[in-house]
N, C-alpha and C positions, 0 to 999 in steps of 0.2 A: 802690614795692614791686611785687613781680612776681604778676599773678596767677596761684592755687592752678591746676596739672593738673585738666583733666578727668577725670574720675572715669567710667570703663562703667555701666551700669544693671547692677543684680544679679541673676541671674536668676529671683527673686522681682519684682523691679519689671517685668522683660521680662513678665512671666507677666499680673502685674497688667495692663500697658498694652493686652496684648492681651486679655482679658478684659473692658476697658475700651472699646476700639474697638470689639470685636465687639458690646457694648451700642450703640452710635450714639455714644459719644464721638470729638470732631473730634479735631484736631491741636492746634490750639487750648487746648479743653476738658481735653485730655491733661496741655499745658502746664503750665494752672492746676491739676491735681491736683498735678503733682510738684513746683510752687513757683518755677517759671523758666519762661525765657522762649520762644518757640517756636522761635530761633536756636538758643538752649541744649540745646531738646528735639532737634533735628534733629539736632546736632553729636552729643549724646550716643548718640543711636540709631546715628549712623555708625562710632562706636568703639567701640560694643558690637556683640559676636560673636550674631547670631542678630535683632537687635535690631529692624533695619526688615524681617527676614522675619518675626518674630512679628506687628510691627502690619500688613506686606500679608495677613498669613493671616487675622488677626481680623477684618481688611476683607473679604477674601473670605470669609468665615464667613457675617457679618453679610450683605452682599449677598446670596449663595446662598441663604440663609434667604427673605430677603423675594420674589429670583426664583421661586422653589420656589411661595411664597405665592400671587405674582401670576399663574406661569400658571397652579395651581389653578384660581385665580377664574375666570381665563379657558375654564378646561376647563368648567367648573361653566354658563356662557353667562346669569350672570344680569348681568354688569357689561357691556351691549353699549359703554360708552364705553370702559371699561381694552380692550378688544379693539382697537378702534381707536387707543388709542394706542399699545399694543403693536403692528401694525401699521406704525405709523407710525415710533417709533423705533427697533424692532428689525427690522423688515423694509424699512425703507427707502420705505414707502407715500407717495404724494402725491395729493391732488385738485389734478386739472390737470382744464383747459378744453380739449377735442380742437380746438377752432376755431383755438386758437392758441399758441405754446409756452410763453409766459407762465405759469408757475402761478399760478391762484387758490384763492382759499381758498373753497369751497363752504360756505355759513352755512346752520345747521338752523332754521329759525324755528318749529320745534313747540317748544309749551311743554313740559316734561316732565312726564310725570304726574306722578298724589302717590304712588305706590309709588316712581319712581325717587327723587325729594325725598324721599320718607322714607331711602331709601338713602343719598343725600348729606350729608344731615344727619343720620341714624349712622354713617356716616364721618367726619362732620367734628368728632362729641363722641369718636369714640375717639381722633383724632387730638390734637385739645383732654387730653385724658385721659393719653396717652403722653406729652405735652409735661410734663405737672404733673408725672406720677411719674420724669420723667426728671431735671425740677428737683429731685426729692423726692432723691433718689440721690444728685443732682449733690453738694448739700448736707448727705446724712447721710456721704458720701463723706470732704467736706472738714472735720467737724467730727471724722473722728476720724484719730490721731497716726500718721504713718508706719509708726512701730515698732511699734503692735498690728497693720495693717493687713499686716506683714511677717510675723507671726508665726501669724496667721490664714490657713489654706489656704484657698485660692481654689475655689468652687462648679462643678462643670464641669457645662454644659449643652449636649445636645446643641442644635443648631437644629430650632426645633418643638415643645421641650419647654418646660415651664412649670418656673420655677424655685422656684416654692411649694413648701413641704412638704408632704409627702402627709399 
C-alpha cells in the first residue's frame, strides 16, 4: 500500500511551532509535540508555504531576546566574566603569549569572591528553575489534544515581556 501524501502544516500549527521555538523548543522537542518524527517535521516544514521562515523567525526572536539581555548585563559591568566571553566569541578576542605565536590560555588562579559565588549560584538556581518550568510546559503542552490547542489563540509576547497576567 502506498503511503498517505504529506500533508502542509496549517497555518495555526505554523503559528504554534513558531511560538514554540521562540520559547527554547529544539527541532527535536518540536517533533515530539506534533507526533512524528524530525525527518517528517523537516519534510513538512519544506512543503509548507511560510513554514521554515516562521521557525527562523521564532529563532531569531528568541536569540535577540537573550542578545538584548546579555549585552544589558554587560552594559550594567557587574558580570566582568559574560564581558569576556562576549569578547571572546563576539569579538573574536584571544589570550595569546607575545613570546610566541602559539595561543595560551592565561588561567585566573583568584579564587572568586563570595559576591561573585553568590552571583553563580543565582545563576545557576534560575537556570535549574527555567529548566523545570520548561519541563513543566513541555508536559502541560503534551497532555493536551491537538484540536483544543488549534482552537485556542496563541498568546503574543513581545521579547522582554512577562507572559503572566497582569
Amino acid at each position: 500500500m502506498a503511503k498517505p501524501k504529506l500533508q502542509p502544516f496549517t497555518e495555526k500549527e505554523v503559528k504554534q511551532a513558531k511560538f514554540l521555538v521562540g520559547n527554547g523548543f529544539t527541532m527535536e522537542k518540536l517533533a515530539l509535540f506534533f507526533g512524528m518524527s524530525d525527518d517528517t517535521l523537516e519534510r513538512k516544514l519544506k512543503i509548507t508555504p511560510g513554514g521554515k521562515a516562521g521557525i527562523l523567525q521564532g529563532r531569531s526572536e528568541l536569540e535577540g531576546a537573550v542578545l538584548q539581555t546579555t549585552f544589558e548585563m554587560i552594559q550594567s559591568k557587574k558580570f566582568p566574566i559574560l564581558n569576556m566571553f562576549w569578547l571572546r566569541t563576539r569579538a573574536h578576542w584571544r589570550d595569546r603569549n607575545p613570546k610566541d605565536e602559539n595561543p595560551t590560555i592565561v588561567i585566573n588562579n583568584n579564587i572568586p569572591s563570595e559576591s561573585e559565588s553568590d552571583k553563580i549560584n543565582k545563576l545557576r538556581e534560575q537556570h535549574l528553575a527555567l529548566l523545570k518550568k520548561e519541563k513543566e510546559c513541555s508536559q502541560i503542552l503534551s497532555s493536551v489534544p491537538l484540536s483544543l490547542q488549534d482552537s485556542a489563540p496563541l498568546p503574543s509576547v513581545s521579547p522582554g515581556e512577562s507572559s503572566k497576567p497582569k
